[in-house]
VOPAGU-2260 file (C-alpha; in pm, 1 decimal, decimal comma):
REM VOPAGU-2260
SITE   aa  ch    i         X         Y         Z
SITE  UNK   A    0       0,0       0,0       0,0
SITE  UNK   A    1     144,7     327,1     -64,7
SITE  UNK   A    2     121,7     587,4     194,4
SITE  UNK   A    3      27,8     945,7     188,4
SITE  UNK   A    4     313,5    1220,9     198,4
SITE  UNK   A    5     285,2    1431,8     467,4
SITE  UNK   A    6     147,8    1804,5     441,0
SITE  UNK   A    7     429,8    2033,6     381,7
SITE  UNK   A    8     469,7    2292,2     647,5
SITE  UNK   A    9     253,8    2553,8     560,5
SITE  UNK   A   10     296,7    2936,8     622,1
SITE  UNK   A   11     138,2    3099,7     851,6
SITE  UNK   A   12    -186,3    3287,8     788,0
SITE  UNK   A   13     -56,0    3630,7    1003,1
SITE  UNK   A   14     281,0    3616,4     802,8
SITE  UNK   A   15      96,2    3526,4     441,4
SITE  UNK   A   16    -140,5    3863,5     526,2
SITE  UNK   A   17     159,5    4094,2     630,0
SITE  UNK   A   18     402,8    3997,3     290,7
SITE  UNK   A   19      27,6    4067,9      78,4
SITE  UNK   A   20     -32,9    4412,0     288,0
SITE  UNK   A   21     358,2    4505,6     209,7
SITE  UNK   A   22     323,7    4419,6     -97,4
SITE  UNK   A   23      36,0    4618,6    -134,8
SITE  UNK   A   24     178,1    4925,9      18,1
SITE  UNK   A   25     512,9    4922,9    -155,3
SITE  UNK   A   26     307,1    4930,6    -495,3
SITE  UNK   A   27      73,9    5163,0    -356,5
SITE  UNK   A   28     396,1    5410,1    -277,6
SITE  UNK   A   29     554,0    5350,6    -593,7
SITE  UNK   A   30     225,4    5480,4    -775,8
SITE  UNK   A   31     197,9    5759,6    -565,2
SITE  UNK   A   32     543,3    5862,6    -627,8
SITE  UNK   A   33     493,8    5791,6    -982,7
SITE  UNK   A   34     179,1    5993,5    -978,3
SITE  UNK   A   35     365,3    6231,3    -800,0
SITE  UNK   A   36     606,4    6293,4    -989,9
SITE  UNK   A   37     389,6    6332,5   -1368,3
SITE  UNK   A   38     143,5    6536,0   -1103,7
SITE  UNK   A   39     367,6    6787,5    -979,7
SITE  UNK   A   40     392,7    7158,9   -1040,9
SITE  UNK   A   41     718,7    7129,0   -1202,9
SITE  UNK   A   42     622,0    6877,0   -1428,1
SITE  UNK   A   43     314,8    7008,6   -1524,8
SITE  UNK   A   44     442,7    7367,4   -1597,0
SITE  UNK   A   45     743,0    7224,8   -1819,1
SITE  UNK   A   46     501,7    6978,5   -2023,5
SITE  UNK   A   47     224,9    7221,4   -2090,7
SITE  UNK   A   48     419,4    7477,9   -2145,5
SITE  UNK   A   49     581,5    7345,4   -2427,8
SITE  UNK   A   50     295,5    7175,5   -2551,8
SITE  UNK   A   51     153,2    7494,1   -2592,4
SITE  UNK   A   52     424,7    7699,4   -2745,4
SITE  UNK   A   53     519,7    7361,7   -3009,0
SITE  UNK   A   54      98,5    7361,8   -3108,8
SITE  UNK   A   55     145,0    7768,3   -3207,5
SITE  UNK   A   56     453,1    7670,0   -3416,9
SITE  UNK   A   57     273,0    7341,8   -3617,3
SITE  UNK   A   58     -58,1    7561,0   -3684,7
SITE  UNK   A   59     114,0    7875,4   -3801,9
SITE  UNK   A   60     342,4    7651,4   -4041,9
SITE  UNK   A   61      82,2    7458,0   -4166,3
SITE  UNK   A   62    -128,4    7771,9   -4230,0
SITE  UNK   A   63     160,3    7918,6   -4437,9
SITE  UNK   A   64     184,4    7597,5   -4648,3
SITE  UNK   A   65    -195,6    7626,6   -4692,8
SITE  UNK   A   66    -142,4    7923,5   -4855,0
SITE  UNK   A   67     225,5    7878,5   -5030,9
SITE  UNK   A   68     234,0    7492,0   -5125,7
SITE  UNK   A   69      -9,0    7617,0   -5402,2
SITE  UNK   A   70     162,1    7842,1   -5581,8
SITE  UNK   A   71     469,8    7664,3   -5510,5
SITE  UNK   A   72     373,6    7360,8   -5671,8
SITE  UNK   A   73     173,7    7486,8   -5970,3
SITE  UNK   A   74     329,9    7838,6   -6072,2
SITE  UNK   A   75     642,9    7883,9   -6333,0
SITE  UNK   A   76     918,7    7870,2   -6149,0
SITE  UNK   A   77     923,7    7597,7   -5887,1
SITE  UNK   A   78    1185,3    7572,2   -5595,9
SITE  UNK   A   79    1480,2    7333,0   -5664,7
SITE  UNK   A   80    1452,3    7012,2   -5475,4
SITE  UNK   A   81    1277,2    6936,8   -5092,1
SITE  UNK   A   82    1529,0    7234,4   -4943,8
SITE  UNK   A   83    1403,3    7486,9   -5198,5
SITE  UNK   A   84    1026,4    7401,2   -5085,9
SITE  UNK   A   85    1157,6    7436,1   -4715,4
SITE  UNK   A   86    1302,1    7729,3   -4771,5
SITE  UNK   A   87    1012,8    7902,2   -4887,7
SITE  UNK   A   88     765,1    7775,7   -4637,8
SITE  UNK   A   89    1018,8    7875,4   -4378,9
SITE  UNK   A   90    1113,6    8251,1   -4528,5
SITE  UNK   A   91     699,6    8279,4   -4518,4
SITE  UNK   A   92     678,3    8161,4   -4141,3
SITE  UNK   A   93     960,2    8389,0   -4035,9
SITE  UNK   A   94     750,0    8696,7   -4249,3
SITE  UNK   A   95     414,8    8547,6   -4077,9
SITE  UNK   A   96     560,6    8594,5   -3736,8
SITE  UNK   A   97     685,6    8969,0   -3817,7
SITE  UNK   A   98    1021,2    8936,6   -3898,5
SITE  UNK   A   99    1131,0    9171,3   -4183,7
SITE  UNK   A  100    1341,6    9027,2   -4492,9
SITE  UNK   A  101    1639,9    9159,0   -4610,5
SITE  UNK   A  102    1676,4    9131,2   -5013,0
SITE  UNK   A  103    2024,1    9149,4   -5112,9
SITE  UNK   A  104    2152,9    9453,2   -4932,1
SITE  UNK   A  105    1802,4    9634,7   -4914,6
SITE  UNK   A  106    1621,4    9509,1   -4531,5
SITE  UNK   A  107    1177,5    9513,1   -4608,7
SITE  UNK   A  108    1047,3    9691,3   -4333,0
SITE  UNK   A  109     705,5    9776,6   -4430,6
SITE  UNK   A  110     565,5    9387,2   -4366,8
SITE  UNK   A  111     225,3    9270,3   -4343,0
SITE  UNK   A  112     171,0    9366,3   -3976,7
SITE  UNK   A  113    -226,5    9193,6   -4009,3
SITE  UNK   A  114     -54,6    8846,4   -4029,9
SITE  UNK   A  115     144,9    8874,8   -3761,4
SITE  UNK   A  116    -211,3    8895,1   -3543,3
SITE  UNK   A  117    -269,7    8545,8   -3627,7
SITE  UNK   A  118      55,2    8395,3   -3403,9
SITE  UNK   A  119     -50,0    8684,9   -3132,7
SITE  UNK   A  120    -360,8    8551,2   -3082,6
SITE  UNK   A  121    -239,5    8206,7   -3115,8
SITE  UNK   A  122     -13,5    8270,8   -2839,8
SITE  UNK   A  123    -253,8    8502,1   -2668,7
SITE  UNK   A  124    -457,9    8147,8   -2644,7
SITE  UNK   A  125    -184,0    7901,2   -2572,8
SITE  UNK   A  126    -111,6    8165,4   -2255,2
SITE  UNK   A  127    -435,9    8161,5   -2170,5
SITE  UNK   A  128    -494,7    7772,5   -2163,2
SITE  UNK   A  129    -187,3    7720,9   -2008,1
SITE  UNK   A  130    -259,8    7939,7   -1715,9
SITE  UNK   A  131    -562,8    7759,9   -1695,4
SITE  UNK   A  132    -449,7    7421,1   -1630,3
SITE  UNK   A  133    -182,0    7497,7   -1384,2
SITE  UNK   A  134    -340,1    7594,2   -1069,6
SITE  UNK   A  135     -51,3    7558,3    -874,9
SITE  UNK   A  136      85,2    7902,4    -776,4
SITE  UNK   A  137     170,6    8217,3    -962,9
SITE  UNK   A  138     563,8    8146,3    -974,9
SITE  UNK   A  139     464,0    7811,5   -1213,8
SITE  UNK   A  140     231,1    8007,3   -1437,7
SITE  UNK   A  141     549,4    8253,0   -1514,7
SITE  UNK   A  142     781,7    7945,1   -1537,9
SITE  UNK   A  143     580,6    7799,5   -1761,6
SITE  UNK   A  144     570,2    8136,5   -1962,9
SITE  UNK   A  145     915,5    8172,0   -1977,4
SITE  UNK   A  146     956,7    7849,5   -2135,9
SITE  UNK   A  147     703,9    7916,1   -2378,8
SITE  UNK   A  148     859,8    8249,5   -2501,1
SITE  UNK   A  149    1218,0    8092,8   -2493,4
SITE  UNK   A  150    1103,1    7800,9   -2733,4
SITE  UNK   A  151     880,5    8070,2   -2972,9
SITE  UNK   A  152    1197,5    8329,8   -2970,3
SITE  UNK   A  153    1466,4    7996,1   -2991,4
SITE  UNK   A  154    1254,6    7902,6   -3295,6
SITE  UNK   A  155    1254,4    8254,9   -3498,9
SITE  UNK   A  156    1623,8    8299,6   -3432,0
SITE  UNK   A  157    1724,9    7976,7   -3534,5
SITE  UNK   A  158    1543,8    8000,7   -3854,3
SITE  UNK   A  159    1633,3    8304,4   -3963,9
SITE  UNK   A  160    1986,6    8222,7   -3889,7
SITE  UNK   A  161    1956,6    7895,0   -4088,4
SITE  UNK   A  162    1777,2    8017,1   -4339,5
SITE  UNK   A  163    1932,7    8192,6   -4634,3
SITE  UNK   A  164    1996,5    8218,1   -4972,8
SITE  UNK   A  165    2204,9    8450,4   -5183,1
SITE  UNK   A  166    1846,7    8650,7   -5269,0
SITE  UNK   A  167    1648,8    8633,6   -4962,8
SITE  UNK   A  168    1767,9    8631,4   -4597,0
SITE  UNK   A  169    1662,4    8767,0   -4244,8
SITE  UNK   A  170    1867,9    8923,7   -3990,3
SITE  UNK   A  171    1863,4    8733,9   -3671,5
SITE  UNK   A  172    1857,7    9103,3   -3457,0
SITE  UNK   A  173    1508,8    9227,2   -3661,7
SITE  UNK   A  174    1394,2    8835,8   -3552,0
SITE  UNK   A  175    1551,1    8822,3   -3232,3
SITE  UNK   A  176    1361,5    9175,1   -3130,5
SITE  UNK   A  177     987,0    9101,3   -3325,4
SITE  UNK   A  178    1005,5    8728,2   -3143,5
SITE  UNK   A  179    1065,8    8867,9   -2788,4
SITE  UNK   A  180     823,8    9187,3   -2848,5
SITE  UNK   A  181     566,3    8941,2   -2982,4
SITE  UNK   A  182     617,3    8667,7   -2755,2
SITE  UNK   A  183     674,3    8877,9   -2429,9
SITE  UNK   A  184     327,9    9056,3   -2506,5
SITE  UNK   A  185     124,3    8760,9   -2620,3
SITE  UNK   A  186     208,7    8507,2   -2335,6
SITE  UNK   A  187     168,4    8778,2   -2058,5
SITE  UNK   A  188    -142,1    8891,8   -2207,1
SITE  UNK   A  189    -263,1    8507,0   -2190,0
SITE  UNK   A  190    -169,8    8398,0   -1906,6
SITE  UNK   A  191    -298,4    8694,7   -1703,9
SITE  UNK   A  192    -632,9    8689,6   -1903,6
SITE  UNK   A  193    -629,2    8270,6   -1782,3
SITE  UNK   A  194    -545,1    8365,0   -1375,1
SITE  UNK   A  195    -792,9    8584,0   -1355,2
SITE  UNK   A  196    -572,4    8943,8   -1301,2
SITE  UNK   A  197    -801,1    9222,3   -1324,3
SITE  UNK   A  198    -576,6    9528,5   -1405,6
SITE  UNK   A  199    -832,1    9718,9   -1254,2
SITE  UNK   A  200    -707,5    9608,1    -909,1
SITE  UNK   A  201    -353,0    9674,7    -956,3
SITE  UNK   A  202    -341,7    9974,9   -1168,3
SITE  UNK   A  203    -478,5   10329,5    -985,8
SITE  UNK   A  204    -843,1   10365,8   -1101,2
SITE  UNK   A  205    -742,9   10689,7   -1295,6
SITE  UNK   A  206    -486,1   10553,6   -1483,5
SITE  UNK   A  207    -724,3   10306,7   -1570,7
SITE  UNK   A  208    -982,6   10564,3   -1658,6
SITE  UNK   A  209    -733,2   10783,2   -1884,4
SITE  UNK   A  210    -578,1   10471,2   -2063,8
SITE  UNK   A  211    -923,9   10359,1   -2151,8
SITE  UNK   A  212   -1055,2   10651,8   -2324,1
SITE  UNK   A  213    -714,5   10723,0   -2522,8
SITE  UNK   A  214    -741,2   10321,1   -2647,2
SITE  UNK   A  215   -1103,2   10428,3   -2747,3
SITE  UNK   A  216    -996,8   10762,3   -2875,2
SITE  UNK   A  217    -737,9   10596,6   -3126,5
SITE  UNK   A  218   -1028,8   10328,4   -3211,7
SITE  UNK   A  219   -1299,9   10572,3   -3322,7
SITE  UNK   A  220    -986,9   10743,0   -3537,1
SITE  UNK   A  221    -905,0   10421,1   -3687,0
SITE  UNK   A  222   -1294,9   10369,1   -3707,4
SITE  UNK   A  223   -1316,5   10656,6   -3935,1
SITE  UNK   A  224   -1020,5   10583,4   -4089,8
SITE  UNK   A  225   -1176,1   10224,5   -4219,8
SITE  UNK   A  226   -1429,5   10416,3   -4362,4
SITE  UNK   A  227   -1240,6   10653,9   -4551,6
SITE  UNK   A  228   -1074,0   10368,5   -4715,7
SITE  UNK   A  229   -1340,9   10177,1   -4802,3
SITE  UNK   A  230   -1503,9   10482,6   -4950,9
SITE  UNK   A  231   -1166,8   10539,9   -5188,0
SITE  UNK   A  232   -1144,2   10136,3   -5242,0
SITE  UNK   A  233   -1514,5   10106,9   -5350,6
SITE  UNK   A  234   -1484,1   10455,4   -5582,5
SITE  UNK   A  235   -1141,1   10251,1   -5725,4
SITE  UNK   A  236   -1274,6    9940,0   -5748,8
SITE  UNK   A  237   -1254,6    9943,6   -6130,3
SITE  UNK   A  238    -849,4   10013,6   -6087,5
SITE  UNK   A  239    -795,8    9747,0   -5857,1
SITE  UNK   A  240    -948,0    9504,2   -6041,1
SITE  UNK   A  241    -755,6    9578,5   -6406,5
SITE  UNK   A  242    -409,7    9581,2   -6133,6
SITE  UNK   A  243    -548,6    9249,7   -6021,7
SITE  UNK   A  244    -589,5    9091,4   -6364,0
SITE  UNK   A  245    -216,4    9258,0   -6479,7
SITE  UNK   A  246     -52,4    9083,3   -6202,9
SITE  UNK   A  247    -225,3    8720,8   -6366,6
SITE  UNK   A  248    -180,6    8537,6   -6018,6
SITE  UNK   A  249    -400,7    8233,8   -6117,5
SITE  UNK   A  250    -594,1    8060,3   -5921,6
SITE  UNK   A  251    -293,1    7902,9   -5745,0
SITE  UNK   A  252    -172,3    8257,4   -5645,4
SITE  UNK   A  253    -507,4    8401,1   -5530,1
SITE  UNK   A  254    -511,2    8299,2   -5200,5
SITE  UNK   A  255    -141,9    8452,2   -5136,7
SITE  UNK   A  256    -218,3    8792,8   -5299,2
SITE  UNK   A  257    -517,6    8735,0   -5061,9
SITE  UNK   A  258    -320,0    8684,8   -4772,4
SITE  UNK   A  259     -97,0    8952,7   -4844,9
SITE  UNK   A  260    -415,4    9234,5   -4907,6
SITE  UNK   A  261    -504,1    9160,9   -4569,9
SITE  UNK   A  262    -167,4    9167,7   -4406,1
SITE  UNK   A  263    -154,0    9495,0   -4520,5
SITE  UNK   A  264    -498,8    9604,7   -4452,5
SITE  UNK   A  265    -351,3    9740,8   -4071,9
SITE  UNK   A  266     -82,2    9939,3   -4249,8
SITE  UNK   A  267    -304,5   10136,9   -4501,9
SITE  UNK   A  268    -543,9   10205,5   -4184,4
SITE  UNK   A  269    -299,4   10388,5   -4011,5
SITE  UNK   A  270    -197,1   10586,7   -4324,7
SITE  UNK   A  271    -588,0   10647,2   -4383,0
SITE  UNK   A  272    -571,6   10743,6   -4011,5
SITE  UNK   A  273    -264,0   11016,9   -4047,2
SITE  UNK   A  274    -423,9   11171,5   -4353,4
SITE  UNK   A  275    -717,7   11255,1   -4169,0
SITE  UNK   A  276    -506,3   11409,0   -3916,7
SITE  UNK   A  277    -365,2   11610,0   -4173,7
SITE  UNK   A  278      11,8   11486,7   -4163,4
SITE  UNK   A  279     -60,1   11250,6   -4448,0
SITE  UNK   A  280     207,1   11023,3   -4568,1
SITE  UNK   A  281     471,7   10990,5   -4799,7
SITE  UNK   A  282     520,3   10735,4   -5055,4
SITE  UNK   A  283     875,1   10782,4   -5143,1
SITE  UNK   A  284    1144,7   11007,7   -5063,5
SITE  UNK   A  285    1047,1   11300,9   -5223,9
SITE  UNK   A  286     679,8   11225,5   -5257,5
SITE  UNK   A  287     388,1   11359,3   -4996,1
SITE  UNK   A  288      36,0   11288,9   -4989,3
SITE  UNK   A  289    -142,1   11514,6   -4775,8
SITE  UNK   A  290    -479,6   11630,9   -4815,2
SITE  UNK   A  291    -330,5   12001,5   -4833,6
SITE  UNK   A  292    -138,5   11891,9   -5153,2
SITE  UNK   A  293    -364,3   11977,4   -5437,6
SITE  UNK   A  294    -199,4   11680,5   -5666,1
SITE  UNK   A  295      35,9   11432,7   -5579,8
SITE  UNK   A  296     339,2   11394,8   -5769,0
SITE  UNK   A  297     376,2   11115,0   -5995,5
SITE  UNK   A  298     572,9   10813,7   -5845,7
SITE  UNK   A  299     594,1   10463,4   -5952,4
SITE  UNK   A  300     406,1   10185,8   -5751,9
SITE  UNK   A  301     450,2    9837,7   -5738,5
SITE  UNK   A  302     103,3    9682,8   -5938,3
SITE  UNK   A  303     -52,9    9607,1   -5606,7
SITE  UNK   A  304    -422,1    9653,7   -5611,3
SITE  UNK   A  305    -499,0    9765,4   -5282,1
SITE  UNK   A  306    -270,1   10106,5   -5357,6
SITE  UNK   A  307    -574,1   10241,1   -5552,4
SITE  UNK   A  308    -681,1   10381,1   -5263,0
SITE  UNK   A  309    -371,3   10686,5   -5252,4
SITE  UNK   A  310    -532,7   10925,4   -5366,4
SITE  UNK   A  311    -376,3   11145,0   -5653,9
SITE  UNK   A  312    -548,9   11492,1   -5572,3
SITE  UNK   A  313    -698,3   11688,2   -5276,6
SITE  UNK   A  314    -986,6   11914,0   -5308,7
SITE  UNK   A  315   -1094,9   12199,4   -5105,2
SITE  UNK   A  316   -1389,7   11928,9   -4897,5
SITE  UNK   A  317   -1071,8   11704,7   -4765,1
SITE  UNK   A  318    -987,2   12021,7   -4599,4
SITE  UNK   A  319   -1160,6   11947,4   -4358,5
SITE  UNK   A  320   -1088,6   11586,9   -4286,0
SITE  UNK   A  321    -887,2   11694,9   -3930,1
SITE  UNK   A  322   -1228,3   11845,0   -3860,0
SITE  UNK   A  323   -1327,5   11482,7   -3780,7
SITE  UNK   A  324   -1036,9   11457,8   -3547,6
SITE  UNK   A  325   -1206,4   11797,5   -3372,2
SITE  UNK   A  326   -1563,7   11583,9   -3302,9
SITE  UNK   A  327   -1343,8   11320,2   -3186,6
SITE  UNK   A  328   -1242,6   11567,7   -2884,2
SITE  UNK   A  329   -1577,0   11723,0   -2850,7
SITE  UNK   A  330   -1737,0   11410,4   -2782,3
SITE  UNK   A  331   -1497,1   11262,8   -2586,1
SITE  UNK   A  332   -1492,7   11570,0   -2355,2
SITE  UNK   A  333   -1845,4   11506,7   -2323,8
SITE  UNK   A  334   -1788,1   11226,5   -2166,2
SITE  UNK   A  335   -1537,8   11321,9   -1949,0
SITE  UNK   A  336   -1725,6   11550,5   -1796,5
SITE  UNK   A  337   -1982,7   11367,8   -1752,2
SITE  UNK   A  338   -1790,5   11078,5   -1595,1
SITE  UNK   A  339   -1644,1   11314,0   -1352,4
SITE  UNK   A  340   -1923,8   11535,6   -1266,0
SITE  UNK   A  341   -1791,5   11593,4    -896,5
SITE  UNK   A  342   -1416,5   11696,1   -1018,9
SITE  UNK   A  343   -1326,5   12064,4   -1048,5
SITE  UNK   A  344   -1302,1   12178,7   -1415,6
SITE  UNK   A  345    -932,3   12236,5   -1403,9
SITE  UNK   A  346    -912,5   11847,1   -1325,8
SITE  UNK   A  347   -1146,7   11734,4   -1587,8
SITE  UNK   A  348    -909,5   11947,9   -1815,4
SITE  UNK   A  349    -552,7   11833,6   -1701,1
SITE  UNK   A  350    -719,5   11415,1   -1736,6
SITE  UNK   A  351    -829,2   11580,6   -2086,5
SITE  UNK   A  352    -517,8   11639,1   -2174,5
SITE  UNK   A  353    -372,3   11366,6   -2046,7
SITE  UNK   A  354    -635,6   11145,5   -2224,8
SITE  UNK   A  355    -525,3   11312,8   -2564,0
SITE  UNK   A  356    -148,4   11215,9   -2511,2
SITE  UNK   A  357    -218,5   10901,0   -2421,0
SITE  UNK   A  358    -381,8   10846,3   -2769,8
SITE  UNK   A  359    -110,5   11010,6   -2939,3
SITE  UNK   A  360     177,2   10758,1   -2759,6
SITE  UNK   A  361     -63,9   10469,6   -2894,4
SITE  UNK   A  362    -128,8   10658,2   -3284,8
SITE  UNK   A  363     285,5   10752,1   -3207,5
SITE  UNK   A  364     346,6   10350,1   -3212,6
SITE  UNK   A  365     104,8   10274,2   -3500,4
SITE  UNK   A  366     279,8   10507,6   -3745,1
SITE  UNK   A  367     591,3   10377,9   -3626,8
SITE  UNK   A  368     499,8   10050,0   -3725,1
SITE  UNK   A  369     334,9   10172,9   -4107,0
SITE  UNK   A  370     667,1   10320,3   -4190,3
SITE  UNK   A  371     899,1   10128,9   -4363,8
SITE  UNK   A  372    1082,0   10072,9   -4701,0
SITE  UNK   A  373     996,1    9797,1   -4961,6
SITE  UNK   A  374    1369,0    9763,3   -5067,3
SITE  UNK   A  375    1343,8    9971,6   -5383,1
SITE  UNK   A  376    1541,8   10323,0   -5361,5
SITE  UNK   A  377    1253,5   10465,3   -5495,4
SITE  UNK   A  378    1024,7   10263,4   -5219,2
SITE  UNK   A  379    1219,0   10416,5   -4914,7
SITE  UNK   A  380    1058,8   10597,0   -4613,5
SITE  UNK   A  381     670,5   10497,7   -4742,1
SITE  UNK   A  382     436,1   10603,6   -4435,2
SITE  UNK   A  383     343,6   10842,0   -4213,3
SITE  UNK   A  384     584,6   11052,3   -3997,6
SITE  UNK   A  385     520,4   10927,8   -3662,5
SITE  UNK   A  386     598,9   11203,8   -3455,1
SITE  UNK   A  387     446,3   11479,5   -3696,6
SITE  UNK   A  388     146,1   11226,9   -3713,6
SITE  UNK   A  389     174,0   11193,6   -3280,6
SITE  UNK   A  390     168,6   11580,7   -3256,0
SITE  UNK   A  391    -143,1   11678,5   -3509,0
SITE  UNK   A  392    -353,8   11407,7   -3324,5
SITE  UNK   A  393    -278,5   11506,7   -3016,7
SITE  UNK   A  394    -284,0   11948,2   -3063,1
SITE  UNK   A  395    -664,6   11830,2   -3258,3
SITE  UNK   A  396    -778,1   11630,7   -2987,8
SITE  UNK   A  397    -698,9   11857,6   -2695,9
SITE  UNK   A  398    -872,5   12163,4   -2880,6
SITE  UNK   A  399   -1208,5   11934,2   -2893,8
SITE  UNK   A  400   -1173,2   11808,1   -2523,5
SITE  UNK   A  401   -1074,9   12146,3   -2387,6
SITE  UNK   A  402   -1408,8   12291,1   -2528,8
SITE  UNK   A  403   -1638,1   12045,2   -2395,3
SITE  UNK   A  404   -1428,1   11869,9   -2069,8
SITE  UNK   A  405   -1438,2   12200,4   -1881,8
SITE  UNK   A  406   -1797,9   12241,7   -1905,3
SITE  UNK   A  407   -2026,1   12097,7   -1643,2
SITE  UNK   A  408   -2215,0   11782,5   -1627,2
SITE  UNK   A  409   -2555,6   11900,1   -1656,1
SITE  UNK   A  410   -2485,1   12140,0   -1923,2
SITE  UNK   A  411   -2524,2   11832,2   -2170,1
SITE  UNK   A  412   -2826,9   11663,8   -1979,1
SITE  UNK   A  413   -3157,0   11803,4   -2035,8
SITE  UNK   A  414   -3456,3   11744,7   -1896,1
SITE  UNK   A  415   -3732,7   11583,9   -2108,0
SITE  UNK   A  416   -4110,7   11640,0   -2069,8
SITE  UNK   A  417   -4362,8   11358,7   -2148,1
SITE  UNK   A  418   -4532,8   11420,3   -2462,1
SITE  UNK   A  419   -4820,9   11153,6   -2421,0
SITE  UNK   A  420   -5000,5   11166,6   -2090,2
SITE  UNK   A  421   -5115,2   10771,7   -1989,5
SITE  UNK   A  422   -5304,0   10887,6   -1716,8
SITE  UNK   A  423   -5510,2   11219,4   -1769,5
SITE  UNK   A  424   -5494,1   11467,5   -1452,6
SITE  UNK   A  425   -5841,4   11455,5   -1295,1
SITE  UNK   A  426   -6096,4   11802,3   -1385,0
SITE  UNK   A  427   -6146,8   12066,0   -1051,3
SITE  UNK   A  428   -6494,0   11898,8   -1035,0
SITE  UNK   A  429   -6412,5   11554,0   -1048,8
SITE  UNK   A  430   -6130,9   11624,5    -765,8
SITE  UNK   A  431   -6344,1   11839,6    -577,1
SITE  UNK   A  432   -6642,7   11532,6    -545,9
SITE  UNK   A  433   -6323,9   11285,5    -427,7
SITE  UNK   A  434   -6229,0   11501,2    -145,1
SITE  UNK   A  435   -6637,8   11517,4     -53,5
């Protein structure tokens, strides 16, 4: 008969339950540090951050070969090989994002300003969503900002330092200062606007009140200004369409002349703008439109359709164009006095004033920025003087406040009688029997 083994010696049940609870704990510590760890602040703020910044770089490039690839691929002359193609796409990434080009020895400063909003906003958002997924302090939010404008102002650099050709090339200063203005500006904006910071709160309520109505001044300018043009477009419209069918762009080329019109659209506002101030602009060295200039002297223009809208002669009704400028003021020291009723006039003058020069730093900037070269010797120093254009709007503006912001309150509030009576008063008889 064979006999049964004996039971090996088992383990006990208190020691089998403590190696399982170890067990359990030294995983459980091991996620938690590896949760930790992909959880923290530090982590977080590094990987969103350049999440962000690397999803601003993909969609801006892949916008530009929307609107290259196109033309690349179907016009005349085609690029030589995959590094002519990259080449291109890159040269119209680095003029997306601001950066000027530099033809031969001649630098393009007059860009297309209006693209460069598309990457602002971009990074205006990326800020914005970044801030809102960190919630772990303010000092991650800026480290996380940091990184983002060190990877957006890495990128320009390096590609306009990589990128050049004996025709076309960028200077890595212009991109190294457009990259860090844009960037700087954009990121902040966003990742204030995402915590939540009310300028309001930090900035002294006046300063707040002055800066506002200068931003709004210069917007009802440019307001007018967009009218004006689209006034001169729509009277040219016949011009701009034979300069459109000259250049022949095709229908692979329409959507960059497209692109272009629009980049530009910004820079022939502010010119608009400064000839309604009455410092007009100048299209060349020795070439001025203003609307005191009776004719304009003959210059040549590239065949661009939206330069139509420069006009050739100024009769005695554009005159009064800075007039406009004038309401501007009066209206706006309407408002001033009635927003501060319960200051002294003297007051309600000096914030006038200092309303008007506030506009005029902003207008001062705007000009600066529409004034350029297009890297023809003939195509030098095309815009408006900035300072000349700073001074007019801010002499025109002060006038119009100073005749109205003095004044008080209830000098422009009237009081209205009711012209249809609901309820008819009651007749001596009638109120005479209700007392009874």
């Amino acid at each position: 008969m064979s006999q049964q083994a004996p039971p090996e010696p088992g383990v006990p049940a208190g020691e089998m339950n403590e190696s399982a609870s170890s067990s359990r704990r030294g995983s459980s510590a091991a996620s938690d540090r590896l949760k930790g760890f992909t959880g923290s602040a530090t982590v977080g703020s590094i990987t969103w951050s350049i999440i962000s910044c690397f999803s601003v770089i993909l969609v801006t490039v892949a916008l530009v070969c929307v609107i290259l690839l196109p033309t690349l691929l179907f016009s005349g002359e085609r690029p030589v090989g995959i590094k002519g193609y990259l080449d291109a796409i890159t040269w119209g990434w680095l003029l997306i994002n601001g950066v000027p080009p530099k033809l031969g020895s001649a630098t393009i400063t007059l860009i297309p300003w209006g693209l460069a909003i598309i990457p602002w906003v971009l990074l205006f958002r990326a800020g914005r969503s970044f801030s809102l997924r960190i919630d772990h302090g303010a000092r991650w939010r800026v480290m996380g900002g940091v990184i983002m404008v060190m990877i957006y102002v890495g990128a320009i650099v390096a590609a306009a330092h990589f990128t050049t050709s004996v025709n076309v090339s960028f200077g890595v200063g212009w991109a190294l200062i457009v990259s860090v203005a844009m960037g700087v500006s954009a990121v902040t904006a966003g990742i204030s606007r995402g915590a939540g910071v009310q300028l309001g709160t930090t900035i002294p309520t006046l300063a707040v009140f002055v800066l506002r109505w200068g931003f709004s001044a210069v917007a009802a300018l440019m307001g007018i200004a967009a009218i004006v043009l689209a006034l001169r477009l729509l009277v040219n419209f016949g011009g701009a369409m034979d300069l459109f069918m000259g250049l022949n762009p095709g229908w692979s080329g329409i959507l960059a002349l497209l692109a272009l019109t629009i980049g530009y659209i910004p820079v022939l506002l502010v010119w608009s703008a400064a000839y309604i101030v009455g410092a007009g602009f100048s299209i060349g060295s020795d070439v001025m439109v203003s609307p005191f200039i009776p004719v304009t002297a003959p210059t040549q223009l590239p065949p661009f359709p939206p330069l139509v809208v420069i006009p050739e002669t100024a009769g005695a009704l554009v005159w009064l164009l800075p007039a406009l400028v004038l309401v501007i003021g009066v209206f706006w020291g309407i408002g001033i006095s009635k927003s501060l009723s319960k200051e002294s006039a003297m007051i309600r003058l000096v914030i006038g004033f200092a309303v008007a020069f506030v506009a005029a730093v902003i207008f001062y900037g705007l000009a600066l920025l529409s004034f350029g070269n297009l890297g023809d010797v003939r195509l030098v120093s095309l815009g408006p003087d900035p300072l000349l254009s700073a001074s007019l709007l801010w002499i025109l503006l002060s006038v119009g406040i100073a005749a109205t912001s003095g004044l008080p309150a209830k000098t422009f509030m009237r009081k209205r009688q009711a012209k249809i009576v609901i309820v008819p008063d009651a007749e001596p008889e009638e109120a005479h029997r209700g007392h009874e």
